[in-house]
N, C-alpha and C positions, 0 to 999 in steps of 0.2 A: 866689778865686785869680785874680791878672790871669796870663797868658800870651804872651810873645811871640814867636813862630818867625820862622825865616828860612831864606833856603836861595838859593848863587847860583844865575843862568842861564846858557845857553849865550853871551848876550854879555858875558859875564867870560872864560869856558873852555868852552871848547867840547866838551873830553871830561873835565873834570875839575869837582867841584859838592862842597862843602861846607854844611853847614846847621845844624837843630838848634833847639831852644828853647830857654827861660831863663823860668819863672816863680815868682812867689810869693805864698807862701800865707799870708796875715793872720790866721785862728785859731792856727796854730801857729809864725807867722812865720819859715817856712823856704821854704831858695829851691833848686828841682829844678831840673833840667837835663839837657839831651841836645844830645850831637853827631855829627853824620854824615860821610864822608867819602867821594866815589865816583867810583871812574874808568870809563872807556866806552873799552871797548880797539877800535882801527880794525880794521872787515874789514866783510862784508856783513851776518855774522850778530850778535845780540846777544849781547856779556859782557859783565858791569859787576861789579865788583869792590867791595865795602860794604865799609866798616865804621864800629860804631855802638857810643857809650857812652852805658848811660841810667841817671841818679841819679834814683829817681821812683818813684812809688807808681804800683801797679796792683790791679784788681781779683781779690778772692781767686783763683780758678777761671780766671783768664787760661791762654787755649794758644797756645802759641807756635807749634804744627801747624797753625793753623786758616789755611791759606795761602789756600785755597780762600773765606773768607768775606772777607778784606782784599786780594780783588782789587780790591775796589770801591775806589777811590781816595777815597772818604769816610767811609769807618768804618774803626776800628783794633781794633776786635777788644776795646775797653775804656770807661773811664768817661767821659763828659762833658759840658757845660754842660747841651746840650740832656736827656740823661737825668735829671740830676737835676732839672733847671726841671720834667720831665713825671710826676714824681714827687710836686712840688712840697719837696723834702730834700734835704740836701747828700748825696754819694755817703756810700755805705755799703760795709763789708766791702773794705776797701783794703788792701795791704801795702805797707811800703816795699820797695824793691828796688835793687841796683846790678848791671847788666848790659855783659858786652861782647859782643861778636856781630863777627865776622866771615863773609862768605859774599858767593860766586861763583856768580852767573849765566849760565847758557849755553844757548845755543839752538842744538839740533841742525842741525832744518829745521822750517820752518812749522807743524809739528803737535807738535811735542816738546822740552821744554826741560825744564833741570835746574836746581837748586839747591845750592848743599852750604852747609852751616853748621856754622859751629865757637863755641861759646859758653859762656860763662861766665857764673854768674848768682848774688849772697847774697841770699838771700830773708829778710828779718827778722820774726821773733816779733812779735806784737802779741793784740791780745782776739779780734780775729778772725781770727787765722791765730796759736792756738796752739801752744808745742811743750813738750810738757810728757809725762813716763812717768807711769803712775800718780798723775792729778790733781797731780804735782811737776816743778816749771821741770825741762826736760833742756839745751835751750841757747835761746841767741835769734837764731840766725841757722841755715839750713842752706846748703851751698855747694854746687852742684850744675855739670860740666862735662859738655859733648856733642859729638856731631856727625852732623848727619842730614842726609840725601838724599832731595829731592822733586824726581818727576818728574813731569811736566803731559804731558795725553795728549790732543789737539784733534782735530778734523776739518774740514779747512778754513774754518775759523776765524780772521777777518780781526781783525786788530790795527791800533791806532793808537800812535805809540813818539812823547813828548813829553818830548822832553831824557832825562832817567834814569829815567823813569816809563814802561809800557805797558799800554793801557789795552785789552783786549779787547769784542771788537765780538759778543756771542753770537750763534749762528744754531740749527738745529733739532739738533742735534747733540749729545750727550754731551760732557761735559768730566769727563775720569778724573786721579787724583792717586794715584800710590804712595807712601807714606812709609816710611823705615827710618830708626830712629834708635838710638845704641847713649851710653849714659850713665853717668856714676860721683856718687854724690853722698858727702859725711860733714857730719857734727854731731858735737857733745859727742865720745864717744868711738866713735863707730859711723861704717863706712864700707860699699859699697855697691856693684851696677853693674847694668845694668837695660837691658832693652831695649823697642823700640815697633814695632810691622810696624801701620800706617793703612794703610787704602786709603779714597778718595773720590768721588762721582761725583754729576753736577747734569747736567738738561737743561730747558732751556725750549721746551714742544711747542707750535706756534701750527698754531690749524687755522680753520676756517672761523667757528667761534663764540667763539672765546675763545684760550685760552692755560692750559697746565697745565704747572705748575713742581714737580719735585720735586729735593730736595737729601740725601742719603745717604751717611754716613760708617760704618765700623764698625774696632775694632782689638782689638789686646790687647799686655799688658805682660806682660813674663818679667821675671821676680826677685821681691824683696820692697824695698819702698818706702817712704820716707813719706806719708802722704795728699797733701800736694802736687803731688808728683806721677804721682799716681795720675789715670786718664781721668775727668772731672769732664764731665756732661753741662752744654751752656752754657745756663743759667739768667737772668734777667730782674728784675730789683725796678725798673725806670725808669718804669713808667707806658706806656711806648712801644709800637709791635709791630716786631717783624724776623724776615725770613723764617728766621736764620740764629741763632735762641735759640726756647727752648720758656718761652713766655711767662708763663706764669702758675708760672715753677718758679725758687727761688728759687738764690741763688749757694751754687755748692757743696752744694745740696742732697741731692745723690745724688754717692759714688763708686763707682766701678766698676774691673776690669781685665782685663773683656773684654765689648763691647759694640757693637751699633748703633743708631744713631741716622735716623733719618726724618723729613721735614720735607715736604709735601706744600701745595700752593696750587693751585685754578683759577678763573680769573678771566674772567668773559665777556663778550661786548658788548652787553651792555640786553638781552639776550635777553628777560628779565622787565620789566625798569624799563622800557623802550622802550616796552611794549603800553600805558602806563598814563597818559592823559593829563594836559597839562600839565606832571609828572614827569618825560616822557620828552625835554623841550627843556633837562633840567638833565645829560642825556648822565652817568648814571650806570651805572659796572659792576659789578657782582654780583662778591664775591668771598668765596671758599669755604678753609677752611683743614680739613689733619688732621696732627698731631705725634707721635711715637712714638718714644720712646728704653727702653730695656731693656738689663741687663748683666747679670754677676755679678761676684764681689768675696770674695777669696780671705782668711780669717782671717790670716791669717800676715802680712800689711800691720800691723795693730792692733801687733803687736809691735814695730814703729818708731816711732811716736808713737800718742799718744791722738788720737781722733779728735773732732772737733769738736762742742758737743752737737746742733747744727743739722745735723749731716751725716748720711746715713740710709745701707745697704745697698739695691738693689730687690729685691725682693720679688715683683712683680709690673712688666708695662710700665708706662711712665707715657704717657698719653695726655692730648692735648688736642682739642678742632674748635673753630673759628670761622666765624664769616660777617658779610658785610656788605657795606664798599663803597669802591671805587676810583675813581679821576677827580672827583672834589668837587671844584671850584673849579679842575680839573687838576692840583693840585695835594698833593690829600689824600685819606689812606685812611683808613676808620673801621671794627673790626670788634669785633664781641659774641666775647667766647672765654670757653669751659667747661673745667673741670679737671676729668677724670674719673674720677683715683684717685690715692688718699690724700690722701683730705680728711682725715685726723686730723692732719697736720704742722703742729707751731706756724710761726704766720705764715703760711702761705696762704690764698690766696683763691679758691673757687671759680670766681667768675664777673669779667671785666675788660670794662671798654668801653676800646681801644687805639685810638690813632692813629699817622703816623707821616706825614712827607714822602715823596711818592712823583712825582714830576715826570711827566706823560705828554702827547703831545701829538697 
């Protein structure tokens, strides 16, 4: 699939920026797209006003909560180029989807900003995003409407704001996210309404030897749903590593609806590599992983659709560790990661050698 985005800058408009992609896809010779539209209303504080239509496919287990991982202004939270090249496979377990999204940004004061989002979204049937009652087609789309509330909780925590983008600067501090989201969805002849209460919270601790990141989400869901959207711990098949998916656990492997999730990294400075000569002029850091996600999962979901045969209940946590190494070339992290329970799922793999770009200087 070739891809072309676009998007003006402030010297077209200055409070106003339209954008968007356009690609296509030569296995199935169809052409997605998405459009953006965003004003930046004058005052000292930010509000910027979206809205966004996306024809396109995404990966099964996509969350549209994960607000807190696509601060990063280089990842989206979904499939591409680079995952699948690290894979060495075109992506896998994709839906089509057609989405509208509305939401308004506002910034309290320095340490507090809100969200609201109002959205629409048809999620289409396919082999890997079943919908089906009793192994029998029930429909092939579900329609799902919302409107959720995130709120961002900083501590003097400096930002940099580039056109209709802000790109936050972390320091030793907590970063806390409350979510409230309230929803309706229907299919075939079944309708529905459901709610989400997330909370989130990340800190990057730097001390005199290193630096220790951890990343902590947990929620739960009121009502009965279809597996879609039910909380789907974020899983991994790219080959890759991110601080911000449990690596060796595949998409949609596990649902849940009620859960936390753990994500744990530290990372040193040659404390070890350092002592060991010649080694230690290649300025490598020691980097230490532990993961942890655990829910439960209420029967009464099953009775909206059948659930997929790759999807499991837990049963027990799932954990992972890793170790290995940061700053290669400055550029690159390398680490050895263990999967430490439920080795019986088809398709996993115990053991991963991951990399991933990680720029430091």
């Amino acid at each position: 699939r070739l891809t072309l985005p676009f998007q003006t800058n402030e010297k077209l408009w200055k409070d106003f920026s339209i954008g968007g992609f356009i690609g296509y896809g030569f296995k199935n010779e169809a052409v997605k797209y998405s459009g953006i539209a965003q004003y930046k209303f004058h005052g000292e504080k930010r509000r910027i006003l979206n809205f966004i239509y996306t024809n396109d496919y995404r990966r099964i287990d996509y969350n549209y909560n994960n607000f807190m991982y696509r601060e990063n202004p280089l990842v989206t939270g979904d499939e591409d180029i680079s995952g699948s090249f690290l894979a060495f496979e075109a992506a896998r377990k994709l839906s089509e989807r057609k989405e509208y999204s509305l939401s308004f940004a506002n910034e309290w004061n320095q340490d507090i900003e809100s969200n609201i989002y109002f959205r629409s979204n048809q999620l289409f049937a396919n082999a890997t995003m079943p919908m089906s009652i009793g192994k029998v087609s029930a429909a092939n789309s579900i329609q799902q409407q919302s409107a959720t509330v995130s709120t961002r909780f900083s501590f003097e925590e400096k930002t940099y704001d580039a056109y209709m983008q802000r790109i936050y600067i972390s320091n030793n501090m907590p970063v806390i996210y409350g979510i409230l989201e309230y929803g309706k969805y229907q299919f075939a002849n079944k309708t529905g309404q459901y709610g989400k209460i997330i909370g989130e919270m990340k800190q990057f601790i730097r001390f005199e030897y290193g630096q220790f990141n951890y990343i902590a989400d947990a929620g739960i869901i009121l009502g009965n749903v279809p597996y879609p959207m039910l909380g789907i711990p974020p899983g991994s098949e790219s080959g890759g590593y991110s601080s911000y998916t449990f690596n060796l656990m595949n998409y949609m492997e596990y649902a849940v609806d009620k859960y936390i999730n753990l994500h744990t990294e530290l990372l040193l400075k040659g404390v070890i590599m350092n002592q060991i000569p010649l080694i230690k002029h290649l300025n490598l850091r020691e980097m230490f992983s532990f993961k942890m996600s655990y829910g439960g999962l209420s029967e009464s979901h099953a009775s909206q659709l059948d659930y997929p045969v790759f999807m499991n209940p837990m049963t027990k946590p799932y954990m992972e560790v890793g170790a290995g190494f940061t700053n290669i070339l400055h550029i690159f992290t390398l680490q050895s990661v263990w999967r430490l329970t439920d080795l019986h799922h088809a398709g996993v793999s115990p053991w991963g050698l991951l990399g991933c770009l990680s720029l430091s200087f």
